[in-house]
C-alpha positions as CSV (number, residue, x, y, z in Angstrom):
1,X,7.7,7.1,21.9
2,X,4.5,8.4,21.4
3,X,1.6,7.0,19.0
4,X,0.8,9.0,15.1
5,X,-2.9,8.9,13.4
6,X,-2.6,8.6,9.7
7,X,-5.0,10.0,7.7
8,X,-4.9,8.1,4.0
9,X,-7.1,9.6,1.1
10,X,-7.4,7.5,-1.6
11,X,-8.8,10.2,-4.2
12,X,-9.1,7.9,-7.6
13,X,-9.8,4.6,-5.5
14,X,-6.7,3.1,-6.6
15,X,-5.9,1.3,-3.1
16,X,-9.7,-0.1,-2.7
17,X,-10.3,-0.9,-6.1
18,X,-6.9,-1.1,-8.6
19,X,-8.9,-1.0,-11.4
20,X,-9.4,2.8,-11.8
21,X,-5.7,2.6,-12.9
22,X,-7.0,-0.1,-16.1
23,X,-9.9,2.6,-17.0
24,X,-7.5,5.7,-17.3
25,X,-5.0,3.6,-19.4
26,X,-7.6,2.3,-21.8
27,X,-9.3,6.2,-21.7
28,X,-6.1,8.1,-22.7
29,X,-5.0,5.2,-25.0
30,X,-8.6,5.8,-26.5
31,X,-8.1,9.5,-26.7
32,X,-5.2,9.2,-29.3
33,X,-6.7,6.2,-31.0
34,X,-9.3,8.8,-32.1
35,X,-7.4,11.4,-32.7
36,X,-5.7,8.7,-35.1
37,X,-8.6,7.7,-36.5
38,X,-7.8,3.8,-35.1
39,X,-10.7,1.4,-33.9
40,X,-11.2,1.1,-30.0
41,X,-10.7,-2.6,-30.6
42,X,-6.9,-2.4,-30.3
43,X,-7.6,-1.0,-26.7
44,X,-5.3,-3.2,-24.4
45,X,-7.6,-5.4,-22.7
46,X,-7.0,-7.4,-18.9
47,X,-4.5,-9.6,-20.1
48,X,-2.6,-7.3,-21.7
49,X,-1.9,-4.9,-18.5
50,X,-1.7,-8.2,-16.5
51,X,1.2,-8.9,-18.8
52,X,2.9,-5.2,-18.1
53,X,2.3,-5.5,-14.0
54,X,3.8,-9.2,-14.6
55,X,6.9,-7.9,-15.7
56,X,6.7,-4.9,-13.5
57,X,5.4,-2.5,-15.4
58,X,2.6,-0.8,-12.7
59,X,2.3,2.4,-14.0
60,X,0.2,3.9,-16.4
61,X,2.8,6.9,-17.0
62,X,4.8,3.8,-18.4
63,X,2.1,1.4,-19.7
64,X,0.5,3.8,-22.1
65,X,3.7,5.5,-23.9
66,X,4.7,1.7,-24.3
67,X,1.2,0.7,-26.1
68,X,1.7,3.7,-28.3
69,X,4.6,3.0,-29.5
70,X,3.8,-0.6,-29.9
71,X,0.5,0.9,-32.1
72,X,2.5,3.7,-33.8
73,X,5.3,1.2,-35.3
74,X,2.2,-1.7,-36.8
75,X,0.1,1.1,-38.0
């Protein structure tokens, strides 16, 4: 069996760094807080996506509908 190269791009720095993930969830939670008028203060913070990768919850395609919702139902 022969031998493969893989080539692995990681574009948004996701597999070096997982931060980058944090930063777009707080910048499109942001995005709709303004368009709502609502202080950046309710911006999930560490411990908050912590808690969501805790329980599983890894992506931001899931992580930010869920923070809306929690925002849209107090506000």
């Amino acid at each position: 069996m022969g031998s493969y190269s893989v080539w692995l791009f990681d574009i948004d720095g996701v597999l070096v760094r997982p931060q980058g993930y944090r930063a777009s969830v707080r910048a499109t939670l942001n995005h709709f807080f303004r368009q709502m008028r609502l202080s950046d203060r309710l911006l999930p913070d560490e411990n908050v996506i912590a808690g969501f990768e805790a329980i599983r919850i890894t992506s931001e395609w899931d992580m930010v509908p869920i923070c809306l919702a929690g925002v849209l139902d107090t506000w």
